[in-house]
C-alpha positions in Angstrom: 10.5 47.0 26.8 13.4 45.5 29.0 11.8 42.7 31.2 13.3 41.2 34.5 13.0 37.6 32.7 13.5 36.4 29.3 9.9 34.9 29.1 11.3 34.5 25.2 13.1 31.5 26.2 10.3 30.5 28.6 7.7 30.1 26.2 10.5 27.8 23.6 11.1 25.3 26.5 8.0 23.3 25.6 9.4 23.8 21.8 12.6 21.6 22.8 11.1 19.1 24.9 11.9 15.8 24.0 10.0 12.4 25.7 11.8 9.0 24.8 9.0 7.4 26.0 8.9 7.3 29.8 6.5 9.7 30.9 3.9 9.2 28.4 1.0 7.3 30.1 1.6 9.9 32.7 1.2 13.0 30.8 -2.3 12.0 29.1 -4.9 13.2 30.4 -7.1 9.9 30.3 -10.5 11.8 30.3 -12.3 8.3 28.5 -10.7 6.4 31.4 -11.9 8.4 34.2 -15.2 8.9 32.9 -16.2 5.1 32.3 -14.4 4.6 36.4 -16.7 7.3 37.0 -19.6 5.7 35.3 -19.2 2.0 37.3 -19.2 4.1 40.7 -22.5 5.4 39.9 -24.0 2.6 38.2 -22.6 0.1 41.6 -24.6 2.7 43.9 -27.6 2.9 42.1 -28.4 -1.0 41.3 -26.3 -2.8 43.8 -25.9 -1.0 46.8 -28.1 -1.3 49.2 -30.5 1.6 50.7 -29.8 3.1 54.1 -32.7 5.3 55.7 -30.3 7.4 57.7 -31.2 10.9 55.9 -28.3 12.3 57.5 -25.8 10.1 56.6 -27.2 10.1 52.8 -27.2 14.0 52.8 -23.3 13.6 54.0 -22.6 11.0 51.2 -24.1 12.8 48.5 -22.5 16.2 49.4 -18.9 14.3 49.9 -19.6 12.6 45.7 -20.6 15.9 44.6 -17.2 17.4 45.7 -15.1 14.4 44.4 -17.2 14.2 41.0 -16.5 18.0 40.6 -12.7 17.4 41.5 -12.3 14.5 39.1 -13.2 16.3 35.9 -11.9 19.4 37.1 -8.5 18.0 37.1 -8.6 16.5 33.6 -10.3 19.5 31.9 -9.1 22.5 33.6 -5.8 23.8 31.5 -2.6 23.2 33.0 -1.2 26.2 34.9 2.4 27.9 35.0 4.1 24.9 37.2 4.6 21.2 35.6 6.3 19.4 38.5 5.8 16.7 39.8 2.7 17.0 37.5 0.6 19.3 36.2 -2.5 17.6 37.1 -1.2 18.1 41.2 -1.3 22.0 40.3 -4.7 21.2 38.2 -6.0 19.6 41.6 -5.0 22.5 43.6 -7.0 24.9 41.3 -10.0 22.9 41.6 -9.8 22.2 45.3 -9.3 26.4 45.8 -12.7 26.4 43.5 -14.1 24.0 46.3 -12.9 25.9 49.5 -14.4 29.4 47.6 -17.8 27.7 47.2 -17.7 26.7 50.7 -16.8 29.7 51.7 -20.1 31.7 50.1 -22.6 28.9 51.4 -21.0 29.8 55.1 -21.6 33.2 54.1 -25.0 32.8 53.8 -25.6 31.1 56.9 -26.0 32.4 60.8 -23.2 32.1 62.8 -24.7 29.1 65.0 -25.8 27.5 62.3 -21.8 27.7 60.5 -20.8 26.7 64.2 -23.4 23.7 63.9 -22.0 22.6 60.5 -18.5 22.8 62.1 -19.5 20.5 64.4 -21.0 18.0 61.9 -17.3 17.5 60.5 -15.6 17.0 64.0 -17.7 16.7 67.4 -14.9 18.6 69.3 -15.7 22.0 67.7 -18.8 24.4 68.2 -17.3 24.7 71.6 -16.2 28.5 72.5 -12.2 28.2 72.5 -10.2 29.2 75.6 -7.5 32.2 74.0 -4.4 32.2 75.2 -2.8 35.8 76.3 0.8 35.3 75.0 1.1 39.1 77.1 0.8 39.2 80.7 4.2 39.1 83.0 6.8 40.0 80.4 9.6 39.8 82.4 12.5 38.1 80.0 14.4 37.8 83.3 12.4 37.2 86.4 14.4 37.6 89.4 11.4 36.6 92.1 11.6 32.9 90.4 15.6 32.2 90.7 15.3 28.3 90.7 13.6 29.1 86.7 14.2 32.7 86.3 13.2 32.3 82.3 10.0 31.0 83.4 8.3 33.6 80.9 10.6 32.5 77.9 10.0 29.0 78.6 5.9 29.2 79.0 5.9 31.2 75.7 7.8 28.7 73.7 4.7 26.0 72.0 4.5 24.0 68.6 4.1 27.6 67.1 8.0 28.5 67.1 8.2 25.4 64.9 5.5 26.5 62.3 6.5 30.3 62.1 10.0 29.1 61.0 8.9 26.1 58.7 6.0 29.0 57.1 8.3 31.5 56.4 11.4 29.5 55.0 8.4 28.3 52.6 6.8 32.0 51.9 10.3 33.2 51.1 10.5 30.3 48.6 6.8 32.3 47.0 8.1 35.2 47.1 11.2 34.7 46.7 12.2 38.8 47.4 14.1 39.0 51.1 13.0 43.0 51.3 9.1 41.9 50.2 9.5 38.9 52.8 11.1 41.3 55.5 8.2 43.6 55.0 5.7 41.7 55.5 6.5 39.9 58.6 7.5 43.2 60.5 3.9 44.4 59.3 2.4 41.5 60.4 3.6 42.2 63.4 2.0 45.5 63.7 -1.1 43.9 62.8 -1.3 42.1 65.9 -0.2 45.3 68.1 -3.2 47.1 65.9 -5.8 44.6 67.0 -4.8 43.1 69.7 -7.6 45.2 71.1 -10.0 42.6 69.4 -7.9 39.1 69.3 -6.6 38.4 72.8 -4.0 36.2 71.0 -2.7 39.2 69.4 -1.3 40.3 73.1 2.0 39.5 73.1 5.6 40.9 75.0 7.8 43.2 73.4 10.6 40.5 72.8 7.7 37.6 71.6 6.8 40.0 69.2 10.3 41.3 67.7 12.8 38.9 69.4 11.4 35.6 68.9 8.7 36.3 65.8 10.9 38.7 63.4 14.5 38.1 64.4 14.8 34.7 65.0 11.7 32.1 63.9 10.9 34.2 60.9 14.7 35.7 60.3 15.7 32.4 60.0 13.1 30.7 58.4 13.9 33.9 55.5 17.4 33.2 56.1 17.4 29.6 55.4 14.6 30.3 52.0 16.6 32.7 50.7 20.0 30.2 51.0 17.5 27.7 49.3 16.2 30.4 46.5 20.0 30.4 45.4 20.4 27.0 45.5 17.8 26.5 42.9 18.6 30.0 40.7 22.3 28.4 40.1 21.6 24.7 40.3 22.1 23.8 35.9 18.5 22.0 34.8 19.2 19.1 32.5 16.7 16.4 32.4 17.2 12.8 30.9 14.7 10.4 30.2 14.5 7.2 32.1 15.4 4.7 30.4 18.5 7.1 29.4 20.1 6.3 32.8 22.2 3.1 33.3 21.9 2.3 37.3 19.4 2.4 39.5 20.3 4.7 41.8 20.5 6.9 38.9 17.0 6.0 38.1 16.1 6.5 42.0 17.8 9.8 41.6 15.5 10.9 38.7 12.5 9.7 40.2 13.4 11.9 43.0 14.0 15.0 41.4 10.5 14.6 39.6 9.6 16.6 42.7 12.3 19.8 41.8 11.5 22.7 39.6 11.5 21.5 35.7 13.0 25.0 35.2 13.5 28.1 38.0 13.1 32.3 37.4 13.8 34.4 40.1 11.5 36.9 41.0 13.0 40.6 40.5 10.1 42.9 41.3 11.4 46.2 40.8 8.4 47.7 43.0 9.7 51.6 42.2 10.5 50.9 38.6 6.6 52.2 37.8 4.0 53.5 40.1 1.9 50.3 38.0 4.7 48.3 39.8 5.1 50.1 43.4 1.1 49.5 43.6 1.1 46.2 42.7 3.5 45.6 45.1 1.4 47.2 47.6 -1.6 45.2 46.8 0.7 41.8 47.1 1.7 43.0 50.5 -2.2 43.1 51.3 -3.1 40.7 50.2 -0.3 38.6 51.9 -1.0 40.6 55.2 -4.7 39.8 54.6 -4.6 35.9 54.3 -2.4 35.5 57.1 -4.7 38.1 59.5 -7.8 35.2 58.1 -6.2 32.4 59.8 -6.8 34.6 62.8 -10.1 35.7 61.9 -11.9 32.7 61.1 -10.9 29.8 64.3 -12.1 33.0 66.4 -15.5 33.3 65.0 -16.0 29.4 64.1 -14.8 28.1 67.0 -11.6 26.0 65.5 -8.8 25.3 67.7 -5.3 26.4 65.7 -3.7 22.6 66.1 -6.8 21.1 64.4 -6.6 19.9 61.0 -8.8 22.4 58.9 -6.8 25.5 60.2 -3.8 23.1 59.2 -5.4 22.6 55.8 -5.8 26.1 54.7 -2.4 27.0 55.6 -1.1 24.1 53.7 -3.2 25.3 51.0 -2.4 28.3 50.9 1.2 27.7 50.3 0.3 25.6 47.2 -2.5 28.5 45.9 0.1 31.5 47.0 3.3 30.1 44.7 0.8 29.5 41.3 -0.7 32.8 42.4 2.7 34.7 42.9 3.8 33.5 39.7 0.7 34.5 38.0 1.5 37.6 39.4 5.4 38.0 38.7 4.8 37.1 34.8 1.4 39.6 34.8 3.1 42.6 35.6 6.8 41.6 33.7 5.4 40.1 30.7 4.7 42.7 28.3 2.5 39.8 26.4 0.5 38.7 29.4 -2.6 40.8 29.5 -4.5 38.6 31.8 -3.7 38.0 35.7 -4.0 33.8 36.4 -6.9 31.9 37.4 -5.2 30.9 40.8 -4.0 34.6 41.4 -8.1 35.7 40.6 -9.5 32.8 42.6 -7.1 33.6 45.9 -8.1 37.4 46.1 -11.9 36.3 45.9 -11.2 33.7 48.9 -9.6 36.2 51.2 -12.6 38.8 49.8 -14.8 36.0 51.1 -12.8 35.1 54.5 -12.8 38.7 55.4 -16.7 39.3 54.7 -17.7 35.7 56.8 -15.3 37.8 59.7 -17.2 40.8 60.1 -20.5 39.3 59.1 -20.3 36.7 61.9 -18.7 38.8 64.9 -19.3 42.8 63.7 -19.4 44.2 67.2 -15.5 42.8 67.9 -14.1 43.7 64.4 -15.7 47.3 64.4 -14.2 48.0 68.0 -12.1 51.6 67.3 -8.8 52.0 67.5 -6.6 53.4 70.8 -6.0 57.0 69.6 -2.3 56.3 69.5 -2.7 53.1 67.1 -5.0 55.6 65.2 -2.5 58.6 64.9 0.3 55.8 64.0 -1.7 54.5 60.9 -2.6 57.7 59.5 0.8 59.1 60.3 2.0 55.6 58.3 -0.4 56.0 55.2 0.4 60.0 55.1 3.9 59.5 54.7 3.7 56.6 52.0 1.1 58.5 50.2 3.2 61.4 50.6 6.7 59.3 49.4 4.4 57.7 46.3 3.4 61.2 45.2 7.2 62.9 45.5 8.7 59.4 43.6 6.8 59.3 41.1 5.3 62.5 40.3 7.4 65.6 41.8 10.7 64.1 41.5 10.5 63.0 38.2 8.3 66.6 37.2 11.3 68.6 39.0 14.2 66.4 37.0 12.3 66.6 33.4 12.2 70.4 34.2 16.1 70.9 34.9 16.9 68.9 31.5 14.6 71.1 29.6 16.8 74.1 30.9 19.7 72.7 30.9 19.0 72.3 27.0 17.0 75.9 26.3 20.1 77.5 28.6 23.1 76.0 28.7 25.8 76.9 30.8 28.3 79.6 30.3 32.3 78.6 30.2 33.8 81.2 32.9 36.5 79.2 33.6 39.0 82.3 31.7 39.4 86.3 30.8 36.5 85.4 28.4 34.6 82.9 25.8 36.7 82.4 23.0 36.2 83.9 19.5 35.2 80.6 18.2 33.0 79.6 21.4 31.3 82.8 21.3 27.8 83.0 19.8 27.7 85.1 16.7 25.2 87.3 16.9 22.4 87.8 13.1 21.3 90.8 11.8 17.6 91.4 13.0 17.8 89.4 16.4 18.8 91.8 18.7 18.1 95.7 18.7 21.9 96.8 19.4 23.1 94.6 16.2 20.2 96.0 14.0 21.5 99.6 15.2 25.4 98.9 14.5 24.2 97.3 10.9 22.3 100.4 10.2 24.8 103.0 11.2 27.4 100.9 9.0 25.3 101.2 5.8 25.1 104.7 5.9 28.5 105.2 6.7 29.2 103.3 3.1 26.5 105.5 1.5 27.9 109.0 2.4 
């Protein structure tokens, strides 16, 4: 089966590595060490720290040690996952702080919506306050000629710390995805997202040119723009590594120290999403899924309360971006390795957090989420999903049935030469005795002609 990487060669990199020595004490996992560090904490709070009565306090304590405890032997048992720089145990720490976030999640879940806005406002006095949404729509006049000292007045009162982050976010998601079609796909569908719903999220009500002007062509095209530049960088840029003490100067050793923080090795994602209708809805499901997490940002500061510049929504996007690369690469190699038979433990553990962002959504605010559709957002969508439904069906079903039909005529009938007078002698097909009724009469008259 012809594969879009030689995973071959993947799997033999660990086969050549060579350490002189450098990087050993970093690459141990030092379980005895962190467990007797782990064994003074407790034994200094039990005999030597002193009591405080402050039940609240103690409950915050004791929650905040039983994340930490969980995190410290998570990251040295866990197995190390597809990535190895700067470290594998920075990857192991991001699966075991997704574990965290996903347990969170399904305690919220359980809980009222006061009561999650209550806990919110245990971590941070500002929130459990309802948030003031701001209507990116209203006069969306590019040019307003009744304001000529500031006729771009609209432009102008549009433009926040948001342009900013849309470019920075997508320059990274091209680097996760690392597919400028998949990337171009997703942000003009994101973008119908919020003209879908903008019914329910007031921020979704944006103008025209905010929505394809400033979001697709330039914050986003660019961000793509400048990821996919970057994506080419690394797919041609030669990876060599030396050891330290292999390197004379010390801006050489500066240099290497550096570049601890670039890919030990690169593979460029080719998805080949109509290859296979396995592939084509996989790649469907991605888009999903991608559309999905990004709608949850949404989702969640509107029914918590959160305001987007505060640091959890900042968090979970940074996150996100850690979780989505491990889990794209999961991905890649799942459906492109012929000997991968199992989809990653970041890829598994993402699709149960946006599972689990979505149900805390509608559980918390049903009456907004299950507003219904304008009729023409309605008739767009089903139009949308008729015709891909439709295309899905003709690619790879009719069109291959009609094709594999032609060959097999081509092959039981094959065409006549008419090109001259008439087939040649040698060309023509000799006709045997028995096969056809006019040859079995001629054959008969002949051997009684002989007879007589």
């Amino acid at each position: 089966m012809e594969t879009a990487h030689d995973w071959e060669a993947y799997k033999n990199i660990d086969k050549d590595f060579f350490d002189d020595g450098t990087m050993t004490f970093f690459w141990r996992a030092h379980r005895l060490t962190a467990l007797i560090m782990f064994s003074l904490v407790l034994v200094y709070v039990a005999l030597w720290e002193g009591a405080n009565n402050d039940s609240d306090y103690n409950a915050k304590r004791g929650i905040i040690a039983v994340i930490l405890a969980f995190v410290l032997f998570g990251v040295t048992i866990t197995p190390d996952g597809p990535f190895r720089r700067p470290h594998p145990a920075v990857w192991r720490l991001m699966l075991v702080l997704s574990i965290v976030y996903e347990l969170c999640l399904v305690f919220l879940l359980f809980q009222t919506v006061d009561d999650a806005r209550r806990l919110m406002q245990s971590l941070d006095d500002r929130l459990g306050r309802p948030l003031p949404e701001k209507d990116y729509g209203g006069n969306c006049l590019l040019y307003d000629t009744g304001r000529p000292n500031d006729p771009f007045h609209n432009f102008w009162d549009k433009i926040d710390v948001f342009v900013s982050v849309h470019f920075f976010g997508w320059w990274l998601k091209t680097l996760i995805l690392r597919d400028w079609w998949l990337c171009m796909v997703i942000s003009v569908m994101f973008e119908v997202i919020e003209y879908t719903l903008e019914h329910q999220l007031p921020n979704f009500s944006e103008c025209w040119w905010d929505h394809w002007l400033m979001d697709v062509l330039v914050c986003n095209g660019l961000g793509i723009l400048l990821g996919m530049m970057t994506l080419n960088y690394l797919s041609m840029k030669p990876y060599h590594w030396r050891g330290m003490w292999n390197i004379p100067s010390y801006r050489g050793k500066l240099t290497r120290i550096l570049k601890q923080f670039t890919p030990y090795v690169w593979t460029d994602f080719d998805w080949r999403p109509t290859s296979s209708l396995k592939r084509w809805l996989s790649m469907l499901c991605i888009v999903v899924a991608f559309l999905l997490a990004e709608l949850n940002t949404f989702t969640l500061k509107f029914v918590l309360w959160i305001p987007p510049s505060h640091f959890l929504c900042l968090s979970r996007l940074l996150f996100f971006l850690f979780w989505g690369a491990v889990s794209m690469r999961e991905g890649f190699q799942f459906l492109d390795d012929p000997e991968c038979t199992k989809l990653g433990t970041q890829a598994c553990l993402v699709i149960a957090i946006i599972v689990t962002e979505i149900l805390i959504s509608l559980k918390f605010d049903w009456d907004t989420f299950t507003k219904p559709l304008p009729r023409h957002v309605s008739l767009f969508w089903i139009v949308g999903l008729a015709g891909l439904a439709i295309w899905t069906l003709w690619h790879f079903y009719l069109k291959r049935l009609i094709n594999h039909t032609e060959q097999k005529l081509k092959v039981d009938y094959p065409p006549v030469d008419r090109s001259g007078d008439g087939p040649s002698s040698s060309s023509r097909p000799v006709p045997v005795a028995g096969s056809d009724p006019g040859v079995r009469l001629r054959t008969e008259l002949t051997t009684t002609t002989k007879r007589a």
